[in-house]
C-alpha positions in Angstrom: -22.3 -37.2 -61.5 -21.4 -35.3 -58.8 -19.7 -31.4 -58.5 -17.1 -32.6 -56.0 -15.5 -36.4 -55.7 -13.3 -36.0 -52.7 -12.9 -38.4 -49.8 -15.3 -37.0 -47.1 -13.9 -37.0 -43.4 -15.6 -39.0 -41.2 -17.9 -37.4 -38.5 -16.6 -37.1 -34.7 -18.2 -39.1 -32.0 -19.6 -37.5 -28.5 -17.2 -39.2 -26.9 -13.7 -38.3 -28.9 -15.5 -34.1 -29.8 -13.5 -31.6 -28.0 -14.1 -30.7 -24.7 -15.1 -27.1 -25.6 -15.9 -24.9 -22.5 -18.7 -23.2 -20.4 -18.3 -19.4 -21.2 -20.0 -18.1 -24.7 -17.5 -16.3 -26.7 -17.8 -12.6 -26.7 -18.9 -10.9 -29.5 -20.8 -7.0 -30.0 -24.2 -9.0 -30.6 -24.6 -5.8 -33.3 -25.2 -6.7 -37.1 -22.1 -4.9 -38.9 -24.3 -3.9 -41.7 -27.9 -3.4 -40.4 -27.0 -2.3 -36.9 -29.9 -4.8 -35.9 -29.0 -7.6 -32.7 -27.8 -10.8 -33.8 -28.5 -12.4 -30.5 -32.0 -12.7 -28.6 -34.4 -11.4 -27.5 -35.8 -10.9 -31.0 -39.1 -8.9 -32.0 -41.6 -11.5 -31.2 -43.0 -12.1 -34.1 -39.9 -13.1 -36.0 -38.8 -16.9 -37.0 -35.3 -18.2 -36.7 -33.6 -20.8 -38.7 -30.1 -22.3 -39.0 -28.4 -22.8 -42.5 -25.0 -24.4 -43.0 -23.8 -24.7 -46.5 -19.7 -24.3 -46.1 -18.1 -21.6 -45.0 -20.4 -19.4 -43.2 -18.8 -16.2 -44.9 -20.7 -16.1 -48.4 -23.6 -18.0 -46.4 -24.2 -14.9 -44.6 -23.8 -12.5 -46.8 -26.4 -14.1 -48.9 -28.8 -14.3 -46.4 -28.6 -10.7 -45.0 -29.1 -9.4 -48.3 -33.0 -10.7 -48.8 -35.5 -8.4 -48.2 -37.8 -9.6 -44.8 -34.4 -11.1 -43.1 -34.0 -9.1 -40.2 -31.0 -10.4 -38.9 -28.2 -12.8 -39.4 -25.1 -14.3 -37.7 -22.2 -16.8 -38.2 -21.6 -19.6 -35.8 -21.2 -22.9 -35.1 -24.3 -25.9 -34.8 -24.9 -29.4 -35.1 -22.1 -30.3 -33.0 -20.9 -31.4 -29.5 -18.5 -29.3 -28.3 -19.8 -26.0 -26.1 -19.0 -23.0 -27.0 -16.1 -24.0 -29.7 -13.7 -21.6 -31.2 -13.0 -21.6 -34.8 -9.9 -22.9 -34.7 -11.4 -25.6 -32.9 -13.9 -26.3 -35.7 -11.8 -26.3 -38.1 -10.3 -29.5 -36.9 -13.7 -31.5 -37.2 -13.4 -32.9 -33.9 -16.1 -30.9 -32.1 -19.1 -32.3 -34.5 -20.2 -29.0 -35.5 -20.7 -27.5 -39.1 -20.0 -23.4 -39.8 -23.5 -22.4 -40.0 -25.8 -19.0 -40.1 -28.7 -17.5 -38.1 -31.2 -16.0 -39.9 -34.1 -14.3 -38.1 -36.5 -13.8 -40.7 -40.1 -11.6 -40.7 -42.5 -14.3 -41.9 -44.9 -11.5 -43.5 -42.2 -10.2 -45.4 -40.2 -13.5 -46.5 -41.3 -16.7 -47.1 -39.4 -20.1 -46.1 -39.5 -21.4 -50.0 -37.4 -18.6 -50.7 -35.3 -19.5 -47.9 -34.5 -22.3 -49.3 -33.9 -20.8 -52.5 -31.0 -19.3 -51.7 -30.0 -21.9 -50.1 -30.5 -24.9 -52.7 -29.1 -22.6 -55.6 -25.9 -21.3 -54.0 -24.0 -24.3 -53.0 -23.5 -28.7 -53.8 -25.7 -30.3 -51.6 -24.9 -32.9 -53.0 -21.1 -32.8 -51.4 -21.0 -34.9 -48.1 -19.1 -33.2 -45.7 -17.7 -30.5 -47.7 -18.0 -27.5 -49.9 -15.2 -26.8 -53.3 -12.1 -27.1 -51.9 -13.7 -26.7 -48.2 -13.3 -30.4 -46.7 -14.5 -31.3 -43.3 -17.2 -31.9 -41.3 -17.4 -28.3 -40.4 -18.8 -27.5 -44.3 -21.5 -29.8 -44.3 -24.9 -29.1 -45.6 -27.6 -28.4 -43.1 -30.8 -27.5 -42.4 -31.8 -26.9 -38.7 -35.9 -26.4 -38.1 -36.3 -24.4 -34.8 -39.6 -26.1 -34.7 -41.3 -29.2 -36.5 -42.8 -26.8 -39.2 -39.9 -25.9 -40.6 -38.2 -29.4 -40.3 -41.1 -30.6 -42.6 -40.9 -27.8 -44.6 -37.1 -28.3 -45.7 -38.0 -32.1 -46.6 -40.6 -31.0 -48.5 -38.3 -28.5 -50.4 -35.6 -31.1 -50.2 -37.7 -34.0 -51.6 -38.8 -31.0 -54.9 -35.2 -30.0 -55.2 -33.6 -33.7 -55.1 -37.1 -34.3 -58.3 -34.8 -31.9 -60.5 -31.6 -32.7 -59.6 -32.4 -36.6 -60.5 -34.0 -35.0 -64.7 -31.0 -33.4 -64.5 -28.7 -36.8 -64.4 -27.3 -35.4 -60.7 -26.3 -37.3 -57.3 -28.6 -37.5 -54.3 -28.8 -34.4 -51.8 -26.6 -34.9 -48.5 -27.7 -32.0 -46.5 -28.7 -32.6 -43.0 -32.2 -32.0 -41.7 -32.6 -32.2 -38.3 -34.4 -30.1 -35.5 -32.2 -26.8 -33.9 -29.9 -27.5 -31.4 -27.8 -25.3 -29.6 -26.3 -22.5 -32.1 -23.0 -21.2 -30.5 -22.0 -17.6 -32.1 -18.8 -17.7 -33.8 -16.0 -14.8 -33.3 -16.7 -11.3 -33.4 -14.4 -11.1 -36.7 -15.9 -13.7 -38.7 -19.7 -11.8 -37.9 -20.7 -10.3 -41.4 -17.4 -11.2 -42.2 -17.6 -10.4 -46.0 -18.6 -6.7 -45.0 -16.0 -5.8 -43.2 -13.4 -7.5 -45.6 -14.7 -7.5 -49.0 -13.5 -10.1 -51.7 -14.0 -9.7 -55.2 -15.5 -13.1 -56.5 -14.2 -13.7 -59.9 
């Protein structure tokens, strides 16, 4: 069975994404909570990786709560269109999923436990989607900034997908694919859930 039956909309092409434009979006580049940068240069010896999982809210709030994480931010990946807005995203026509930034401290935090968090809070199992979030812009993805990590999350993937199948679920849908461009989304939506807290019933 799967968590989530609904009709998944169908990826854009290149050619028909949204034109997007040249300029970043300006944002702070300050972590609301931590007061740490959320855009390079980073220490060197830290790792980045990208996440998407639906909305990139809870995604990032997950994240920047795990000890070793140094930093996170919200933003937009996988896609076509530079530099999108998120009103633009939320169209599905630029190719792009909401997805997070987290620059980790390898000494301090593992990938496994990465991928924890990530495996355990959301369907990745849902293609193209998350609950009630529908579109292209909540698919599940993993983006490897290098070819360790890529192997890595099929590794995890292929353990994960072992119980899911004793467990009488679907196959896993996330995306895993090397890093492209990450484009950082609006200064509100950074550490979103901090700044706006919602009780979670």
């Amino acid at each position: 069975m799967n968590f989530f039956t609904r009709q998944a909309t169908p990826m854009v092409s290149p050619e028909d994404a949204l034109p997007g434009r040249s300029s970043a979006l300006q944002i702070s580049g300050v972590h609301f909570v931590n007061g740490t940068s959320i855009k390079p240069p980073f220490p060197e010896h830290m790792h980045q990786i990208i996440f998407g999982m639906g909305c990139f809210w809870g995604a990032e709030r997950l994240f920047w709560q795990v000890p070793g994480v140094y930093t996170t931010a919200a933003g937009y990946s996988g896609g076509y269109t530079p530099n999108p807005t998120y009103p633009e995203t939320c169209t599905s026509r630029t190719g792009h999923t909401e997805a997070v930034l987290v620059v980790f401290d390898p000494s301090k935090v593992d990938l496994e436990t990465l991928f924890k968090v990530f495996w355990e809070n959301h369907d990745p199992t849902q293609h193209m989607g998350q609950g009630n979030d529908i579109g292209t812009q909540y698919r599940t993805a993993i983006y490897g900034t290098n070819a360790d990590q890529v192997n890595a999350a099929n590794t995890s993937r292929d353990r994960y997908q072992s119980e899911l199948n004793a467990s009488g679920f679907e196959t896993i849908t996330t995306e895993i694919a090397a890093a492209g461009n990450f484009y950082y989304a609006e200064e509100e939506h950074q550490q979103y859930l901090a700044k706006k807290p919602i009780r979670i019933l």
